[in-house]
PyMOL commands that place a pseudoatom at each C-alpha (Angstrom):
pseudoatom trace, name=CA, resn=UNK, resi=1, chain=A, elem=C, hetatm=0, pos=[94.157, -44.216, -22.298]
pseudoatom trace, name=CA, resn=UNK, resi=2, chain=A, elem=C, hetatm=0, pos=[94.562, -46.920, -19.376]
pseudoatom trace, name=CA, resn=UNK, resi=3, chain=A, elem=C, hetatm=0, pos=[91.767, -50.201, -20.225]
pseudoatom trace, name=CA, resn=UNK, resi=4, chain=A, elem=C, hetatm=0, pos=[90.563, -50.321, -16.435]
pseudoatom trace, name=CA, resn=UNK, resi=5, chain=A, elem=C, hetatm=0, pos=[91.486, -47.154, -15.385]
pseudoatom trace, name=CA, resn=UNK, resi=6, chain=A, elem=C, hetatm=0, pos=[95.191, -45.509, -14.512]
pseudoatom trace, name=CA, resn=UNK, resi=7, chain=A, elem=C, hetatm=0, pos=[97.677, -47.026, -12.912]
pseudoatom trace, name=CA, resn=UNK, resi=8, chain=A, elem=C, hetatm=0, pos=[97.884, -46.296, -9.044]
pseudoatom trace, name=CA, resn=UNK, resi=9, chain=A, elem=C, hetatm=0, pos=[101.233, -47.302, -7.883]
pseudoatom trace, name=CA, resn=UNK, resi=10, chain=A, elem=C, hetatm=0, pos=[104.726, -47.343, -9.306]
pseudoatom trace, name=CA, resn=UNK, resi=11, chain=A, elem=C, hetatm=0, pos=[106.577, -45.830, -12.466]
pseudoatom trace, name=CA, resn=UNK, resi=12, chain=A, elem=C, hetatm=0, pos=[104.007, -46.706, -14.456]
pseudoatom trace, name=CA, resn=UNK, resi=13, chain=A, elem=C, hetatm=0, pos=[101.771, -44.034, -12.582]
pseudoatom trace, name=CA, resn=UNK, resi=14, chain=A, elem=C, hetatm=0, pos=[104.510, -41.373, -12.054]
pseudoatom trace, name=CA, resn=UNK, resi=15, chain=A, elem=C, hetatm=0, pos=[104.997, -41.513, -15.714]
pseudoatom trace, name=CA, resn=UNK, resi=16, chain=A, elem=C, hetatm=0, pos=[101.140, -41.882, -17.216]
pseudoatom trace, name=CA, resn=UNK, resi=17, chain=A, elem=C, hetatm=0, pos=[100.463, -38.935, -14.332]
pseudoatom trace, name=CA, resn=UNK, resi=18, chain=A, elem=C, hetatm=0, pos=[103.250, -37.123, -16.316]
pseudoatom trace, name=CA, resn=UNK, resi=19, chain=A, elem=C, hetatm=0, pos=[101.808, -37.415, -19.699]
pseudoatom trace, name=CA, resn=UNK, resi=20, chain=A, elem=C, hetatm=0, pos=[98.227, -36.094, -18.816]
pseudoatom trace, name=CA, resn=UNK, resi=21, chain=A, elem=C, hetatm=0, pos=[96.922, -33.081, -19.971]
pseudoatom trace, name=CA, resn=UNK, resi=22, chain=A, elem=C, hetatm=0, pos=[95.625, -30.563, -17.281]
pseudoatom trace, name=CA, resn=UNK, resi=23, chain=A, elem=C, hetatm=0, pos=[93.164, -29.358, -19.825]
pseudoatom trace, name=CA, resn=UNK, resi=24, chain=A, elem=C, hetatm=0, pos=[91.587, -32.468, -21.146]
pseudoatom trace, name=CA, resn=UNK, resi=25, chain=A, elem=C, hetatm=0, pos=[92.614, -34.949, -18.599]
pseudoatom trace, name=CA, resn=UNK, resi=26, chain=A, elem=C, hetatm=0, pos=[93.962, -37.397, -21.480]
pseudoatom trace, name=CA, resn=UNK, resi=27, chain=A, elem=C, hetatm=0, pos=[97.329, -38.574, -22.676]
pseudoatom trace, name=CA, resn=UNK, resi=28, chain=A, elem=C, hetatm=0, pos=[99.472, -35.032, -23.809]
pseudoatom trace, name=CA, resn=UNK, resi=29, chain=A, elem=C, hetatm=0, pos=[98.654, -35.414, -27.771]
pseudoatom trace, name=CA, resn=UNK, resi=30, chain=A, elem=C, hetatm=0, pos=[101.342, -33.006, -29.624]
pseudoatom trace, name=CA, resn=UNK, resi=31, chain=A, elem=C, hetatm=0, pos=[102.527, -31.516, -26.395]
pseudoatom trace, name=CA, resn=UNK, resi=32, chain=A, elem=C, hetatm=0, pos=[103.430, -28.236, -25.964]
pseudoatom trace, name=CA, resn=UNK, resi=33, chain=A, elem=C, hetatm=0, pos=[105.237, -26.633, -23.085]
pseudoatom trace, name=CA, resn=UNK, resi=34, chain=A, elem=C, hetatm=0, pos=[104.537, -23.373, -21.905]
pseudoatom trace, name=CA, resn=UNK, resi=35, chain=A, elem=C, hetatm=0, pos=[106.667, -20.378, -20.436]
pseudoatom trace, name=CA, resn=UNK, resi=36, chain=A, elem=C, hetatm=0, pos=[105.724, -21.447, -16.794]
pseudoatom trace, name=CA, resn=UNK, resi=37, chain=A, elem=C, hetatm=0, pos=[106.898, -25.154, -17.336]
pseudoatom trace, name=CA, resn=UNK, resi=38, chain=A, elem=C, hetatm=0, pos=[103.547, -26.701, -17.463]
pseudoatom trace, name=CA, resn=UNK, resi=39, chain=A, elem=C, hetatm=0, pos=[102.640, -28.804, -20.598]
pseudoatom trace, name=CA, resn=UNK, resi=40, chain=A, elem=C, hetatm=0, pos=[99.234, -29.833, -22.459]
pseudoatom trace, name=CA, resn=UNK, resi=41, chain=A, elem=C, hetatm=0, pos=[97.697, -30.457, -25.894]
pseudoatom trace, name=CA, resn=UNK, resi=42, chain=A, elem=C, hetatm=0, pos=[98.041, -27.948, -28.483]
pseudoatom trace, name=CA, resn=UNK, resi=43, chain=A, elem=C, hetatm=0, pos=[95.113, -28.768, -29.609]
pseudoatom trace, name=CA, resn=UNK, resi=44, chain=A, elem=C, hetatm=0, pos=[93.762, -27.749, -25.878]
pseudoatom trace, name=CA, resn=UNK, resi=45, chain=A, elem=C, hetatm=0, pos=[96.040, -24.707, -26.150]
pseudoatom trace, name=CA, resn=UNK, resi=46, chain=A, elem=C, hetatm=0, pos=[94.319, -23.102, -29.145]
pseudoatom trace, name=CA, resn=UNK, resi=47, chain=A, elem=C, hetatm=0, pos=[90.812, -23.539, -27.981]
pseudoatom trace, name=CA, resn=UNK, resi=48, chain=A, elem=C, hetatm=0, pos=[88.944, -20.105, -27.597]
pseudoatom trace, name=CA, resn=UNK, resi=49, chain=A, elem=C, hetatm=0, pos=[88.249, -20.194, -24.122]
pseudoatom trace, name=CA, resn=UNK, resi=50, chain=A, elem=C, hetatm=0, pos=[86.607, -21.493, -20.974]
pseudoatom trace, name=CA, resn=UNK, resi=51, chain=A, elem=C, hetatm=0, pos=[83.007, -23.527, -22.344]
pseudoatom trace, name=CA, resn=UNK, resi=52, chain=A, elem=C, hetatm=0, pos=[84.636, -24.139, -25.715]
pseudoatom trace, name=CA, resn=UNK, resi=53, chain=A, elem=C, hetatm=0, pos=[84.744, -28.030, -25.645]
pseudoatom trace, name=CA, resn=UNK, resi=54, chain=A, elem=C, hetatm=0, pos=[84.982, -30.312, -28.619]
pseudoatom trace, name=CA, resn=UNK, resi=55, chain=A, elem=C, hetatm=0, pos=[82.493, -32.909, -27.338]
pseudoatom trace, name=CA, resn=UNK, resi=56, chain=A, elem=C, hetatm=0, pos=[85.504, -34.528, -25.239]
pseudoatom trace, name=CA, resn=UNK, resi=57, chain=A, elem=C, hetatm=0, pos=[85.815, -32.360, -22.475]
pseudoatom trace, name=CA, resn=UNK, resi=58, chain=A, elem=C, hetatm=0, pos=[84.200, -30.509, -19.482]
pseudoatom trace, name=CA, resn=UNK, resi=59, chain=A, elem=C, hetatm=0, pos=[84.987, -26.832, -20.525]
pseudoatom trace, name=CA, resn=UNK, resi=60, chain=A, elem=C, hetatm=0, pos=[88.394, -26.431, -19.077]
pseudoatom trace, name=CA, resn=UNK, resi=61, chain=A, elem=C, hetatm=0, pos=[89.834, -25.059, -22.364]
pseudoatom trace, name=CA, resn=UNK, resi=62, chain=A, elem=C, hetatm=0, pos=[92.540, -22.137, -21.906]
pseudoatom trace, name=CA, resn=UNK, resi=63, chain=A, elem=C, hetatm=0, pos=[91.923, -18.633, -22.667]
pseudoatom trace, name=CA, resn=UNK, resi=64, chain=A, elem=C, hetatm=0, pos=[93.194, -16.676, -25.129]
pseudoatom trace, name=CA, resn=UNK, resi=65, chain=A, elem=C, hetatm=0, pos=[94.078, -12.960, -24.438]
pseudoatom trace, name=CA, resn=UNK, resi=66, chain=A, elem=C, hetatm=0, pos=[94.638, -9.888, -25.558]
pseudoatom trace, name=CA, resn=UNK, resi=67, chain=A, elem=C, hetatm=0, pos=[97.729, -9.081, -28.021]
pseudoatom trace, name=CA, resn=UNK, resi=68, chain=A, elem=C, hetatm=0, pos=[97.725, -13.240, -28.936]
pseudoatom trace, name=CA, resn=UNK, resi=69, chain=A, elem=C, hetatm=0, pos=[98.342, -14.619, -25.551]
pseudoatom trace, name=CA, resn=UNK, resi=70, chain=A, elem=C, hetatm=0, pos=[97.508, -17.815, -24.062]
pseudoatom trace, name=CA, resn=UNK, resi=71, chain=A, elem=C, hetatm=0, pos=[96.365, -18.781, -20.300]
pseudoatom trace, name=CA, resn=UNK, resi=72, chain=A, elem=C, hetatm=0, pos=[98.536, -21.555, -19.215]
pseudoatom trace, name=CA, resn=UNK, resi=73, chain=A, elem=C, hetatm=0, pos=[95.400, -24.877, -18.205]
pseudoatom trace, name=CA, resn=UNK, resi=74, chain=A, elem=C, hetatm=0, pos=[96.988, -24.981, -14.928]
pseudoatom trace, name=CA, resn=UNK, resi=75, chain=A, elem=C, hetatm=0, pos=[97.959, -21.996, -13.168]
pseudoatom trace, name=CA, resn=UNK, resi=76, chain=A, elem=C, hetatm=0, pos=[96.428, -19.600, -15.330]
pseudoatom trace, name=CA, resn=UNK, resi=77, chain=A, elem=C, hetatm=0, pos=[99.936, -17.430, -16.463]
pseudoatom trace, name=CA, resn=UNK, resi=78, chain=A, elem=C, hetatm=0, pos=[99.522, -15.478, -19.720]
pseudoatom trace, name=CA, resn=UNK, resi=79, chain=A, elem=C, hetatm=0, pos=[101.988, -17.318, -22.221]
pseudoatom trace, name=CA, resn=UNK, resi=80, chain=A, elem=C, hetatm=0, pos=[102.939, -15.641, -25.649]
pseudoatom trace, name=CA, resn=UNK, resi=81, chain=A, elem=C, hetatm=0, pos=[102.911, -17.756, -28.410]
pseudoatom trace, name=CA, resn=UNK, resi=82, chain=A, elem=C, hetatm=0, pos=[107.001, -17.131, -29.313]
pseudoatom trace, name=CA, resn=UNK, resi=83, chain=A, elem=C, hetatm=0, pos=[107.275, -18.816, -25.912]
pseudoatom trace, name=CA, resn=UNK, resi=84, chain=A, elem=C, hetatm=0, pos=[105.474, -21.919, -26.873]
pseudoatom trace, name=CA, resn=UNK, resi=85, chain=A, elem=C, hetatm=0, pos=[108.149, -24.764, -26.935]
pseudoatom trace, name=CA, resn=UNK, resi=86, chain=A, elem=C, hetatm=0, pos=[107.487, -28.382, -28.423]
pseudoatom trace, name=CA, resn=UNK, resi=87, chain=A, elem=C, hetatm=0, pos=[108.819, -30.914, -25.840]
pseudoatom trace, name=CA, resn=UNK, resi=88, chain=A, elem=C, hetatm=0, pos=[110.266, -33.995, -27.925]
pseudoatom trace, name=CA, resn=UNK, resi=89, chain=A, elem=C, hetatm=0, pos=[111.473, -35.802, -24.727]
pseudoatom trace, name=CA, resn=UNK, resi=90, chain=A, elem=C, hetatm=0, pos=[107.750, -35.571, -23.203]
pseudoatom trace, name=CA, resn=UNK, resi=91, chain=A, elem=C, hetatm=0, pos=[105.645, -36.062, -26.453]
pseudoatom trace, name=CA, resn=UNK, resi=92, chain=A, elem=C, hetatm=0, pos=[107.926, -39.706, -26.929]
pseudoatom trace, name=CA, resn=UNK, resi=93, chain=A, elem=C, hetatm=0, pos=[107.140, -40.520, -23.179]
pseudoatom trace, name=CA, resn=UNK, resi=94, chain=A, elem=C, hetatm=0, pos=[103.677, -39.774, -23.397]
pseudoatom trace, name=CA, resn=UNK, resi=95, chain=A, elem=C, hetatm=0, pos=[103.353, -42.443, -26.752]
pseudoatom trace, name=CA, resn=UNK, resi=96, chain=A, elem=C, hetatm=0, pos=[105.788, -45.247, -24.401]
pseudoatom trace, name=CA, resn=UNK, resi=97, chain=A, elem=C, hetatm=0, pos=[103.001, -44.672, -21.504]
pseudoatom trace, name=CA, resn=UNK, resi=98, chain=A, elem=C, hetatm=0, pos=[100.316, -45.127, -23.380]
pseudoatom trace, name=CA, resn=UNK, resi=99, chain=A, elem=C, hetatm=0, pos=[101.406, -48.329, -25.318]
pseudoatom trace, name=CA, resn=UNK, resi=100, chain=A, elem=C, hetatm=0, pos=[102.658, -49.386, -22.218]
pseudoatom trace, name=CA, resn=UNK, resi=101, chain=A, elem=C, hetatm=0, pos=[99.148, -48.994, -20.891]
pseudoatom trace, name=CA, resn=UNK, resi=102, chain=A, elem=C, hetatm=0, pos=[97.488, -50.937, -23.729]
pseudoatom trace, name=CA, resn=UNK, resi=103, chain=A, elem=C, hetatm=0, pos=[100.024, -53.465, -23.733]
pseudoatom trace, name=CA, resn=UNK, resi=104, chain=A, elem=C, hetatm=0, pos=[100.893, -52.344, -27.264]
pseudoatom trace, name=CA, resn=UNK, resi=105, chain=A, elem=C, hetatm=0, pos=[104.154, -53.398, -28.484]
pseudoatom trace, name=CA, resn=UNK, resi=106, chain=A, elem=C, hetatm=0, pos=[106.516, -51.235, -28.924]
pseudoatom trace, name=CA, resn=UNK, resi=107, chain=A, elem=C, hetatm=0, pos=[107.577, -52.097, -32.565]
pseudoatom trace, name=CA, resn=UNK, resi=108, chain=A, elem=C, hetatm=0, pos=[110.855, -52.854, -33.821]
pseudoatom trace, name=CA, resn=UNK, resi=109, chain=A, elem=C, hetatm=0, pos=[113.252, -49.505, -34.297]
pseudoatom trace, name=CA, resn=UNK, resi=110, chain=A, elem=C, hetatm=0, pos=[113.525, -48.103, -37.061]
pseudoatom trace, name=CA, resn=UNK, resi=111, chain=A, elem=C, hetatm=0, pos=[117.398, -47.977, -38.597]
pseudoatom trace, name=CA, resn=UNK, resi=112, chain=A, elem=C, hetatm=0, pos=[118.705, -44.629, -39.820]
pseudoatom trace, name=CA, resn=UNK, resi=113, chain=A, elem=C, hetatm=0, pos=[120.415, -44.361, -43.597]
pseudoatom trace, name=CA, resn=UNK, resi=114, chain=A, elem=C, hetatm=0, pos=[117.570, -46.813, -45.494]
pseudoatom trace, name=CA, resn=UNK, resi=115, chain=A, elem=C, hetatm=0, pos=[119.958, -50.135, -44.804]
for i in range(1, 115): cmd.bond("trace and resi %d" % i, "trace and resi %d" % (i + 1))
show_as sticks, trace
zoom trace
């Protein structure tokens, strides 16, 4: 995510330490939150357990359990999946960190109603 590493000081760091997934250890991608307020990937979420890596991690996947559930990535709490929220607030500031961290520009907004 970060060219010469993360950021070490200032809101820059609060905010790309913020948008990190406990799982992977890279930028949230299509966060989710969980019932115990912690966030990470979906795509780390659905993994089938500890070991199951992708090529892109160390093994640090979640567990699924019993009956459906999930193991939240950082403290371990069992999560059903009708308590699996989609954060819009944190998946836009984990996009703004990371362009911020490339030095991407932001873009121009878009306008609403096709004017």
């Amino acid at each position: 995510m970060f060219p010469s590493g993360p950021p070490t000081r200032g809101s820059l760091a609060r905010l790309a330490q913020a948008t990190l997934c406990p799982a992977c250890g890279r930028a949230l991608r299509d966060p989710v939150l969980l019932a115990c307020e912690h966030s990470c990937c979906r795509h780390c979420l659905r993994r089938d357990g500890p070991g199951d890596t992708d090529g892109t991690t160390g093994g640090t996947a979640t567990t699924t359990t019993g009956g459906g559930t999930v193991s939240c990535p950082r403290c371990r709490l069992p999560c059903a999946p009708k308590r699996i929220r989609t954060p819009v607030a944190l998946a836009v500031e984990s996009r703004i960190a990371q362009r911020l961290a490339t030095g991407e520009p932001a873009g121009t907004p878009r306008r609403r109603g096709g004017r």
